[in-house]
C-alpha positions as CSV (number, residue, x, y, z in Angstrom):
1,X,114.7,95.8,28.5
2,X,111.5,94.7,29.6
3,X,109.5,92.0,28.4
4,X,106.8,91.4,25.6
5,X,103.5,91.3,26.6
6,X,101.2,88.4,26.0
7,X,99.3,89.7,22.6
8,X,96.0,90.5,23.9
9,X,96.3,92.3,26.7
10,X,96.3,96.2,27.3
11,X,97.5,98.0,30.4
12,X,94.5,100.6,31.1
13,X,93.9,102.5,34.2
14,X,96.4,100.0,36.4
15,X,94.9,97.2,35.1
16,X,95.7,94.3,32.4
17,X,92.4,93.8,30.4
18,X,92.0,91.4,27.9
19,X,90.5,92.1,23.9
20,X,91.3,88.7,21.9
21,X,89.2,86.7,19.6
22,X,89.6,83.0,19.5
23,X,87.7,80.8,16.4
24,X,85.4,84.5,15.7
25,X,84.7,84.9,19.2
26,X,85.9,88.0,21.0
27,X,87.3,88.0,24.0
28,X,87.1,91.0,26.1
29,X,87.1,91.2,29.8
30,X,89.0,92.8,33.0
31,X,91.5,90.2,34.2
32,X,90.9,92.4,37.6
33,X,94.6,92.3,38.2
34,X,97.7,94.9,37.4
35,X,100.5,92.1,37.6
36,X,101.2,91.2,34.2
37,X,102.3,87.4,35.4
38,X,98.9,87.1,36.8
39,X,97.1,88.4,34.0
40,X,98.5,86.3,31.6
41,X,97.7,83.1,33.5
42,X,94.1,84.3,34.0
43,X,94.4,84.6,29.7
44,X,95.5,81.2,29.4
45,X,92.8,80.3,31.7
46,X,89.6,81.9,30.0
47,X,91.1,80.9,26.6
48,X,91.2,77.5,27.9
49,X,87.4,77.6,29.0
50,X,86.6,79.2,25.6
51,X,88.1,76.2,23.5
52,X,86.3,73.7,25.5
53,X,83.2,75.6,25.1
54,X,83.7,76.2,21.6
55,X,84.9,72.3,20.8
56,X,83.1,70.0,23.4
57,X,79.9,72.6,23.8
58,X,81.3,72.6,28.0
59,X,79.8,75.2,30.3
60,X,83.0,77.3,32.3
61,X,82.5,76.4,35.3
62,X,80.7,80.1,36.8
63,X,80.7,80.3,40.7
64,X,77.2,82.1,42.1
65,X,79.4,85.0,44.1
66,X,80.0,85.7,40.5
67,X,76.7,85.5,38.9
68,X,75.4,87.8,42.5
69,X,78.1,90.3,41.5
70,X,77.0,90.8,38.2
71,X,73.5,91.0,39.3
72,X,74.5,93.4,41.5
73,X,76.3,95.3,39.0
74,X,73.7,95.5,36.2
75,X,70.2,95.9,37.7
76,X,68.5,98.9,39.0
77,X,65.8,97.8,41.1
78,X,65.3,100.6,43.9
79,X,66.0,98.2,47.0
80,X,69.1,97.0,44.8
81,X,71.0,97.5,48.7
82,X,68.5,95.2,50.2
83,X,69.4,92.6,47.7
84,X,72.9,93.3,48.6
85,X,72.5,92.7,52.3
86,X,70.8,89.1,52.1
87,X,73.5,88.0,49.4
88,X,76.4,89.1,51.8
89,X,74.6,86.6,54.4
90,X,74.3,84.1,51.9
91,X,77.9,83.9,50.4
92,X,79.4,82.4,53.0
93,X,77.3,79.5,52.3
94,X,76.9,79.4,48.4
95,X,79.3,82.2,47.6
96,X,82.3,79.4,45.9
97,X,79.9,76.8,44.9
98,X,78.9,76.4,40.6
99,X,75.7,77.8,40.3
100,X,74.6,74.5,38.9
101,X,75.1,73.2,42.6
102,X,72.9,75.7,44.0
103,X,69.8,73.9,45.2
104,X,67.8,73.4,47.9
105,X,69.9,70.6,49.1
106,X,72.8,73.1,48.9
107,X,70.7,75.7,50.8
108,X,69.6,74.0,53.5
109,X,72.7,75.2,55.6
110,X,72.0,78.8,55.1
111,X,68.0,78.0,56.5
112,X,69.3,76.0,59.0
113,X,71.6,79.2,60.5
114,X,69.2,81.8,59.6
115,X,66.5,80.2,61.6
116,X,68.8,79.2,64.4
117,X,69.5,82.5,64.5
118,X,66.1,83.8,65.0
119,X,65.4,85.4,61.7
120,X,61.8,85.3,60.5
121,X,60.9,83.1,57.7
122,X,59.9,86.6,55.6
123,X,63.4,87.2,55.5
124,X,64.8,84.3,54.6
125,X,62.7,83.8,52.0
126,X,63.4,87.1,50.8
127,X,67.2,86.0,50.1
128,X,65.7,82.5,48.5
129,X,64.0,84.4,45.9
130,X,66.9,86.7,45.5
131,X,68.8,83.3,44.9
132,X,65.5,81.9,42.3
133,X,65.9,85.5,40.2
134,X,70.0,85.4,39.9
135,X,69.4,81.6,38.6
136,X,66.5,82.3,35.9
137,X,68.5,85.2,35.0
138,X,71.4,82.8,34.4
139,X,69.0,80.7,32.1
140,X,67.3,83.1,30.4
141,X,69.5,86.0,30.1
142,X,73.0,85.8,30.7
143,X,74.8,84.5,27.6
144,X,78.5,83.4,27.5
145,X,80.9,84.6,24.2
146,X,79.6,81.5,22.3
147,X,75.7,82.7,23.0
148,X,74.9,80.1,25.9
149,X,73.1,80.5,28.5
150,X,75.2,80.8,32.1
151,X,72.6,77.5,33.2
152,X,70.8,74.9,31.4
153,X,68.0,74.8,33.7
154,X,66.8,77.2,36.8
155,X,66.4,74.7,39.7
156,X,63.0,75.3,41.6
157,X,63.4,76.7,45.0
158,X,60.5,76.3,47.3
159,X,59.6,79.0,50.2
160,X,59.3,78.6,53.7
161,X,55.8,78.9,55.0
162,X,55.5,82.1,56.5
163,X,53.8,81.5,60.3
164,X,55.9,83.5,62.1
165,X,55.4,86.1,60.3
166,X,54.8,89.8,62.7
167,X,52.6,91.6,62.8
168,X,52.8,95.6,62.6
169,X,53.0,97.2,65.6
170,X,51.7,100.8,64.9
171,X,52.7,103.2,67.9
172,X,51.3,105.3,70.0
173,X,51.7,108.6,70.4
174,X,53.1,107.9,73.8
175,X,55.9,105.3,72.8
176,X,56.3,107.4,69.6
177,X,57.7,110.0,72.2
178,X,59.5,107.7,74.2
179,X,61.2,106.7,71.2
180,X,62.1,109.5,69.4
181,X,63.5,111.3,72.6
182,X,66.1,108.4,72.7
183,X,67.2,109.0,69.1
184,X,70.0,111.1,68.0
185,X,69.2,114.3,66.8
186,X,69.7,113.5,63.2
187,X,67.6,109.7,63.5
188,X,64.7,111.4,65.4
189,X,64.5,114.1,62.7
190,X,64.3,111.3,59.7
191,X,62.2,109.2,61.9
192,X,59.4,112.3,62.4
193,X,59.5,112.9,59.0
194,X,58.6,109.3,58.1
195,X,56.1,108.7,60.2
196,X,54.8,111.8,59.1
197,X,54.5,110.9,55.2
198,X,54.3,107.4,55.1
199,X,57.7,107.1,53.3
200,X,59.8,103.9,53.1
201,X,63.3,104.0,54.8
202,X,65.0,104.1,51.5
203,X,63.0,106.9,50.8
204,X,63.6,108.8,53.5
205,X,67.8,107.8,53.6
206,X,67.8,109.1,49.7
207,X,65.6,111.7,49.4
208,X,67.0,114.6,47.4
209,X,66.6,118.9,47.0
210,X,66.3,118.7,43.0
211,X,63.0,116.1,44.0
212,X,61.3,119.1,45.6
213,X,58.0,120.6,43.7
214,X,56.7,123.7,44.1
215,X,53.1,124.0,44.3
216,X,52.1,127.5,43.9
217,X,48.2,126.7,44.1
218,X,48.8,125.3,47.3
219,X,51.2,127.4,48.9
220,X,53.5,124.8,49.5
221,X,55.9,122.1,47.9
222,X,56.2,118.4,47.9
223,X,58.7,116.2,46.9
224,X,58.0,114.0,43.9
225,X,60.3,110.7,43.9
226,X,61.5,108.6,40.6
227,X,60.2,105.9,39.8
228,X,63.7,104.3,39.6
229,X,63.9,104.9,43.7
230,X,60.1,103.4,44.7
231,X,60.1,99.8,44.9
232,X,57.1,99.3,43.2
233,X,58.5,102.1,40.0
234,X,55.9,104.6,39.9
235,X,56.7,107.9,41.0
236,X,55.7,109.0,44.5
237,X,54.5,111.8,45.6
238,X,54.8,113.4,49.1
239,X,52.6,115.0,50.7
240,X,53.9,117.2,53.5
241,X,52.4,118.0,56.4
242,X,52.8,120.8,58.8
243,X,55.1,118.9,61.5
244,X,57.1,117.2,58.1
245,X,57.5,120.7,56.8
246,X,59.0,121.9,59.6
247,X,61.4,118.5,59.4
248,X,62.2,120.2,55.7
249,X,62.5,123.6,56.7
250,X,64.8,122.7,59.7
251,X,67.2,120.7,57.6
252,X,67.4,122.6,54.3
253,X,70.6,124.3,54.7
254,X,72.6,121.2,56.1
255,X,73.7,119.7,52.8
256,X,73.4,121.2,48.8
257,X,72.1,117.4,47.5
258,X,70.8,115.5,50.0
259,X,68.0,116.4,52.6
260,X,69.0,113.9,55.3
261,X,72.6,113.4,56.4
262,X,75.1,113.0,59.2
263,X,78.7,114.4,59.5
264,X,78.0,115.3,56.1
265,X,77.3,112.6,53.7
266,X,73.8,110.5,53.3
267,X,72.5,107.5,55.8
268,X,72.3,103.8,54.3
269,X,69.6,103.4,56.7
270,X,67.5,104.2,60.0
271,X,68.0,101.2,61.2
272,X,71.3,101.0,62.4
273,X,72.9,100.6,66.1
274,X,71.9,104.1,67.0
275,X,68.5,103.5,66.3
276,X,68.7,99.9,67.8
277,X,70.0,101.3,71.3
278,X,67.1,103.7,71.3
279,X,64.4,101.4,70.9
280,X,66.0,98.9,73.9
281,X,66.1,102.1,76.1
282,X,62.5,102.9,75.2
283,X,61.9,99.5,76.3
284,X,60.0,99.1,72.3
285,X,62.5,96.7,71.2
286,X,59.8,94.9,68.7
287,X,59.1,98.5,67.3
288,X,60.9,98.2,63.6
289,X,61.4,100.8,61.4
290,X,58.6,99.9,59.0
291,X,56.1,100.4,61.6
292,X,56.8,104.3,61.3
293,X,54.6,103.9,57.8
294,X,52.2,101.7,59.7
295,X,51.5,104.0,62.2
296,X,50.9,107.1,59.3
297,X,48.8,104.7,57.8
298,X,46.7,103.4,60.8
299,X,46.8,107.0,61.8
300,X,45.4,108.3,58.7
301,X,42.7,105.7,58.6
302,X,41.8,106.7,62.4
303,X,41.5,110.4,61.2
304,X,38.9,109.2,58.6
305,X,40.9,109.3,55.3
306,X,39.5,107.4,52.8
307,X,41.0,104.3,51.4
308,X,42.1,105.7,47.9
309,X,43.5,108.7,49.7
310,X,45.3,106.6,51.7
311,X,46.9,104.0,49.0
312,X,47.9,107.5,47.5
313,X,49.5,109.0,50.3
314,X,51.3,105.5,51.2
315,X,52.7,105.5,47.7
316,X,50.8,101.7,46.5
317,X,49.5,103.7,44.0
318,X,51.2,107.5,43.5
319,X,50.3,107.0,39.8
320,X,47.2,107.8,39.9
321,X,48.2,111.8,40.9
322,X,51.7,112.1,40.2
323,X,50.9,114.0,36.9
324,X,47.9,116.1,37.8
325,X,49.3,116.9,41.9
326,X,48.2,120.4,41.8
327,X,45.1,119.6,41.4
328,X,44.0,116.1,42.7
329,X,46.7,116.8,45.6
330,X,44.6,119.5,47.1
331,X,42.4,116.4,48.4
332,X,45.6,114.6,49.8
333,X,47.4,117.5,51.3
334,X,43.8,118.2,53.2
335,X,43.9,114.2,54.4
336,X,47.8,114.3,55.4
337,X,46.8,117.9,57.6
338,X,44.7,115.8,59.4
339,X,47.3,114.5,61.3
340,X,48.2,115.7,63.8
341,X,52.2,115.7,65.3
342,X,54.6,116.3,67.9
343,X,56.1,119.7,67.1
């Protein structure tokens, strides 16, 4: 006959989860394991935290891997996977530490590598205010069972100076050729499209068939993107010209949900080794994906388009024609036209 199990714990879905209420305060968590022994030392353990916190006011000691994991798990900003990228680098360095011992004493190792390694001060500073948001959200937001916060105080966390920072590098039409003809079919396709509409590499890697929009007044469709998927949350609308239509057209019958994909399911991004290899053989290895949207947009201000057309069609500020498109997109789709492709 097997043995009791601690009171407390439930067996759901192959794992032990904990429901318990100690002095009015309820208890209920994952104890991420489906070993009972283990679970029930990971019980006595939180219980133990709780009655400190409870009795001597204490803090439970909170590690920043796991406040960046519940960050990760609970927002919904659109470059969420970007976020996830710089706090893979940075774990290795603050991943175990309390996040009361995050500083910028604590983070000078993490500089110190990212610069050795030749990573541009844009960057890095990226994952420092990735780092600044998790902590303020630990002050200001994240409360424990007994309703305090996760930190006492957000430690300030300065920036690097940005002096390094590149410049875009807009591209020819020439090395646009001589680097889309070293792409793989299914990278040189996503690539024309963007450089086509102006569209962010997220944009592009999760653009969908239900975003499409027929526009009967126009003869034509465009896609119009949730705000929950542009970085700066207002819809976006794009415009598609005649060499990004054919892009559409070409890949419409490769997948049911998802315009762009390889072997079947989506791309996380352009930039991957493929696309890497391609640029060295091009000989434009300081061509990055982003410049794609420079080029539309230095294009597009080349062809004459004005500068409200061309905040529209960059997506800075979709907003503005989102609602009414059938109408006030008449004047983008005539600027986007003006450009001219490879086709």
């Amino acid at each position: 006959m097997g043995r009791k199990r601690t009171p407390g714990l439930t067996f759901r879905s192959g794992v032990w989860h904990i429901d318990k209420r100690f002095r009015g305060i309820r208890l209920c968590e994952s104890t991420g394991t489906g070993d009972l022994g283990e679970a029930e030392a990971y019980l006595v353990q939180r219980l133990e935290a709780l009655r400190r916190v409870v009795l001597y006011g204490e803090r439970p000691r909170r590690t920043f891997r796991q406040a960046a994991t519940k960050y990760l798990n609970e927002a919904t900003k659109a470059t969420l996977e970007d976020d996830a990228r710089l706090l893979k680098h940075l774990d290795s360095f603050i991943g175990e530490l309390g996040i009361e011992q995050v500083h910028k004493g604590t983070l000078q190792p993490y500089l110190e590598r990212r610069q050795k390694d030749g990573v541009k001060s844009r960057t890095i500073n990226a994952g420092l205010q990735v780092v600044r948001h998790i902590l303020n959200l630990a002050t200001d937001e994240w409360l424990d069972e007994s309703g305090k916060a996760w930190l006492d105080k957000a430690p300030k966390i300065k920036l690097l100076r940005e002096d390094d920072r590149r410049m875009p590098y807009p591209l020819s039409w020439d090395e646009q050729t001589r680097l889309f003809r070293e792409l793989p079919a299914h990278l040189a396709r996503m690539a024309l499209f963007k450089v086509n509409t102006g569209c962010r590499e997220q944009e592009v890697c999760q653009l969908r068939w239900d975003w499409e929009v027929q526009v009967s007044k126009l003869d034509t469709s465009v896609f119009l993107i949730p705000a929950d998927k542009v970085k700066n949350r207002e819809e976006r609308l794009v415009v598609l010209n005649r060499v990004a239509r054919s892009v559409i057209d070409e890949v419409r019958s490769e997948h049911t949900e998802y315009v762009f994909t390889f072997n079947g399911s989506p791309l996380r991004q352009i930039n991957n080794s493929a696309w890497q290899s391609a640029r060295q053989r091009a000989g434009l290895q300081q061509v990055r994906v982003h410049d794609l949207k420079h080029t539309f947009g230095r294009r597009l201000r080349a062809a004459g388009v004005s500068f409200e057309d061309r905040q529209d069609l960059l997506g800075h500020k979709s907003g503005r024609i989102t609602t009414h498109y059938s109408a006030a997109g008449r004047r983008v789709w005539v600027a986007v036209t003006v450009i001219r492709g490879l086709g």
